[in-house]
Each structure stands twice: as structure tokens, then as C-alpha cells.
C-alpha positions as a printed NumPy array, in Angstrom:
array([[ 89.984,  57.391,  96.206],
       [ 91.441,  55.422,  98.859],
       [ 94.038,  55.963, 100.778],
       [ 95.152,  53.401, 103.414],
       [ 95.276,  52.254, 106.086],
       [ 91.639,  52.698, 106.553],
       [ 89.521,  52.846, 109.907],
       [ 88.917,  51.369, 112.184],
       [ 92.272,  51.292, 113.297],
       [ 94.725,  49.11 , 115.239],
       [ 97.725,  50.558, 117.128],
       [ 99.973,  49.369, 114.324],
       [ 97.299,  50.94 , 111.405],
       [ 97.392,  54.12 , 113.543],
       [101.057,  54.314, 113.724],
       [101.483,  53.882, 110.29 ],
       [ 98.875,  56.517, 109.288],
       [100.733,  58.849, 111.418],
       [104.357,  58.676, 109.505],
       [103.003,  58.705, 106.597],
       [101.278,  61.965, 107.682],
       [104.865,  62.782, 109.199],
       [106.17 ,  61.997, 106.056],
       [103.731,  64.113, 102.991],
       [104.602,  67.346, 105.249],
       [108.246,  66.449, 105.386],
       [107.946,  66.734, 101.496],
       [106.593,  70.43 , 101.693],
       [104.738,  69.728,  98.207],
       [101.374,  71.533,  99.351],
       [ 99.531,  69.26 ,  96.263],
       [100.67 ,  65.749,  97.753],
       [ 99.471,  66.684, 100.953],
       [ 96.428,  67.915, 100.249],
       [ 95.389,  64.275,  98.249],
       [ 95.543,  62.754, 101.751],
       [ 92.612,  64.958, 102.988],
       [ 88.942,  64.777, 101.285],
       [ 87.734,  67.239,  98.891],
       [ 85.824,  68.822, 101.744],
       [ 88.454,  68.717, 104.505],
       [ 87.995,  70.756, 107.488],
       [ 90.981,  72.149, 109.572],
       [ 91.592,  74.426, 112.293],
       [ 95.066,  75.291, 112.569],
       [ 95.784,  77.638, 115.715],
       [ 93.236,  80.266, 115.111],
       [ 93.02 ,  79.698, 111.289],
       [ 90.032,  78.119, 109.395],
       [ 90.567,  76.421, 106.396],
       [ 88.148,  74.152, 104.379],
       [ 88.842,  72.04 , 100.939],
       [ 91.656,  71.06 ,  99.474],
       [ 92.261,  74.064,  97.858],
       [ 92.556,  75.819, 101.078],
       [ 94.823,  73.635, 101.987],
       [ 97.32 ,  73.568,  99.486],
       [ 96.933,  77.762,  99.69 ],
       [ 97.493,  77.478, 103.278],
       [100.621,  75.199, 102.889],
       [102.   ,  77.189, 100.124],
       [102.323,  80.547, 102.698],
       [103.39 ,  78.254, 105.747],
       [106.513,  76.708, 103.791],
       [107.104,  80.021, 102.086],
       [107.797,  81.661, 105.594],
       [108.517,  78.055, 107.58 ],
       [111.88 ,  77.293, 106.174],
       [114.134,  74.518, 106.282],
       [110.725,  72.57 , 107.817],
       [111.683,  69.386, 109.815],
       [108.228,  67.758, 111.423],
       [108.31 ,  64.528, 114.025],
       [104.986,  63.407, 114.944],
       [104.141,  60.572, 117.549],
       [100.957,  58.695, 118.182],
       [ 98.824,  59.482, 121.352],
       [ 95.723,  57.959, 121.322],
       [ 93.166,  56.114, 118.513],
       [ 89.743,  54.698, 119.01 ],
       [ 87.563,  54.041, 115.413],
       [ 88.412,  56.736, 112.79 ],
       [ 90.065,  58.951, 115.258],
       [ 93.77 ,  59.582, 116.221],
       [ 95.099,  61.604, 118.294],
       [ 98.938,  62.915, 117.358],
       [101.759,  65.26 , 119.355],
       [104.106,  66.848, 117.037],
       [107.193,  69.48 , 117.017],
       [108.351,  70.7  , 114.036],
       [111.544,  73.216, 113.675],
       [112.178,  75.625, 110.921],
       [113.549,  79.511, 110.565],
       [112.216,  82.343, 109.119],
       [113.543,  84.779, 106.405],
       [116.078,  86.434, 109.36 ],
       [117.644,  83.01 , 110.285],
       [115.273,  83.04 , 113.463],
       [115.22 ,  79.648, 114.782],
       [111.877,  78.531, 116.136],
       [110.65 ,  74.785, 117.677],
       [106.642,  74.813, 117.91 ],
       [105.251,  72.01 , 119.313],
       [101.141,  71.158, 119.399],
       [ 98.443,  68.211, 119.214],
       [ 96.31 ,  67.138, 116.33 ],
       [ 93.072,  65.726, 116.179],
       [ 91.775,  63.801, 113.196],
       [ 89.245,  62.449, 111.86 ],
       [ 88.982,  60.187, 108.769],
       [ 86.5  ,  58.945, 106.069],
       [ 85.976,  55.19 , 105.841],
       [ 88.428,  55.406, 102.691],
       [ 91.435,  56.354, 105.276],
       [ 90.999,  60.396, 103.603],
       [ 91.081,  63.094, 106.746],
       [ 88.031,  64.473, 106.915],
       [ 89.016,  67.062, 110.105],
       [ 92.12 ,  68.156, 111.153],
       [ 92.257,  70.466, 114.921],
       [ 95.804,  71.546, 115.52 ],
       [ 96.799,  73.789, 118.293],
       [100.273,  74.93 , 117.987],
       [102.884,  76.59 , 120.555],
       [105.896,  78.072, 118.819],
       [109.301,  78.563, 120.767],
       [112.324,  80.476, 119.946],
       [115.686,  78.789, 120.432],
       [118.963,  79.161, 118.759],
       [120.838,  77.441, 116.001],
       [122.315,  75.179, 118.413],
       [119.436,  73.959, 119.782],
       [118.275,  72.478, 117.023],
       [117.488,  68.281, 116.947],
       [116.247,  67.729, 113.538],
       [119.559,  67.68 , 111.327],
       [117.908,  64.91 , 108.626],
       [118.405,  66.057, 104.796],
       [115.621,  67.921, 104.171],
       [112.429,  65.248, 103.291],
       [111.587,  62.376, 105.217],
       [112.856,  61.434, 108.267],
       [115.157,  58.398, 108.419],
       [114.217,  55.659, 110.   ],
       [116.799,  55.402, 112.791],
       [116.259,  59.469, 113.509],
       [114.944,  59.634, 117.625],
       [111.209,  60.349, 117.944],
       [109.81 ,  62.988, 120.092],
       [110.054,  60.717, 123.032],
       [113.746,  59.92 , 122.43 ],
       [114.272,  63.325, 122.598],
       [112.603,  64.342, 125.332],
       [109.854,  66.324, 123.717]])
């Protein structure tokens, strides 16, 4: 299975790879996302282990069971090879209507079929209130003219 753009990237390969990224989690369907990943996938997401797609889609299944109304922007930091580098912030509210931004950094690593063999996240979460709140898309993908984390000063 391929799934491209493949490495070794180019700024505009690695920009690319990271919507589309940005845009399987913005679909909250645990099964797409995990097809991006290879069979063996590796992850470490804040103090959490998780390894094979099965994992995965487990471990996506609880986060957008409790994560709800999920909105993700991720941004490009650095790529060299098969590695990228990504910042994020995602918003979403619990069962009690408790906003919460969390913002982290992601490092991957790919497959020479463009599959993400490693995934590191660490992940800050921060409380803020309804009004707060700078993702206001329909829920799914972002739309194209939406501001980036850098627009919005995150």
C-alpha cells in the first residue's frame, strides 16, 4: 500500500503530508486514520504507548468518545528525508461542556511508501471558555481559507 506523497520530501511534499494528516483526524473515523500508519505503527502519545493499527483505531475510538466536537490545525516545522516535524492545537469539550485547547509537537517518521511508521506526540492541554474558542469550521475538514496556527497566534 502506498500512500503519497512519499519520502524524501520537499517543503511542498511535507506540507501536503501534513493536511492531509490534519485532515483524516478532522474526520474522527478511527479506521481511515489508522490506513495512513503501517501495520506495525509505533506511537507515543503523552505518556501512552500504542503499537499497530489496531491500537490505534482503539486508542482513537476512546479519545473522540471523550474529545468532543474535535477541531485539529497542524503546521509544518521542520523535514529532512522521511522525517517531519509538526506543531498542532486542537480544541474540543468534554461530556460537562468543559472547553479545553491542547497544543503539542509531533514527530514522524515514514516508510518509503509515505505509511507513518512512528508517531511521538507530546501534548499540553489548556482550559479556556466557550468564548475563547478559534476553530468554528463545520465539524470535518478545515476549509481552506480557515487561519493556521500562525494566523492565529498559536
Amino acid at each position: 500500500m502506498t500512500n503519497p506523497p512519499v519520502p524524501p520530501f520537499t517543503r511542498e511534499s511535507a506540507v501536503e503530508k501534513v493536511r492531509l494528516a490534519e485532515d483524516g483526524w478532522n474526520s474522527r473515523d478511527p479506521q481511515r486514520v489508522s490506513l495512513a500508519y503501517t501495520p506495525d505503527s509505533r506511537w507515543r502519545n503523552r505518556a501512552e504507548f500504542v503499537n499497530g493499527r489496531a491500537e490505534i483505531v482503539d486508542f482513537l475510538t476512546r479519545k473522540w468518545t471523550r474529545e468532543l466536537d474535535y477541531r485539529l490545525i497542524k503546521e509544518l516545522w521542520a523535514f529532512e528525508g522521511n522525517h517531519i516535524a509538526v506543531r498542532f492545537a486542537y480544541e474540543c469539550h468534554d461530556d460537562s461542556g468543559n472547553w479545553y485547547r491542547s497544543y503539542g509537537n509531533e514527530n514522524w517518521e515514514f516508510d518509503e511508501n509515505g505509511l507513518m511508521r512512528v508517531r511521538l506526540a507530546c501534548i499540553n492541554d489548556k482550559p479556556i471558555q466557550e468564548s475563547e474558542r478559534a476553530y468554528h469550521w463545520p465539524l470535518g475538514r478545515r476549509p481552506d481559507d480557515h487561519a493556521g496556527l500562525s494566523d492565529l497566534g498559536f
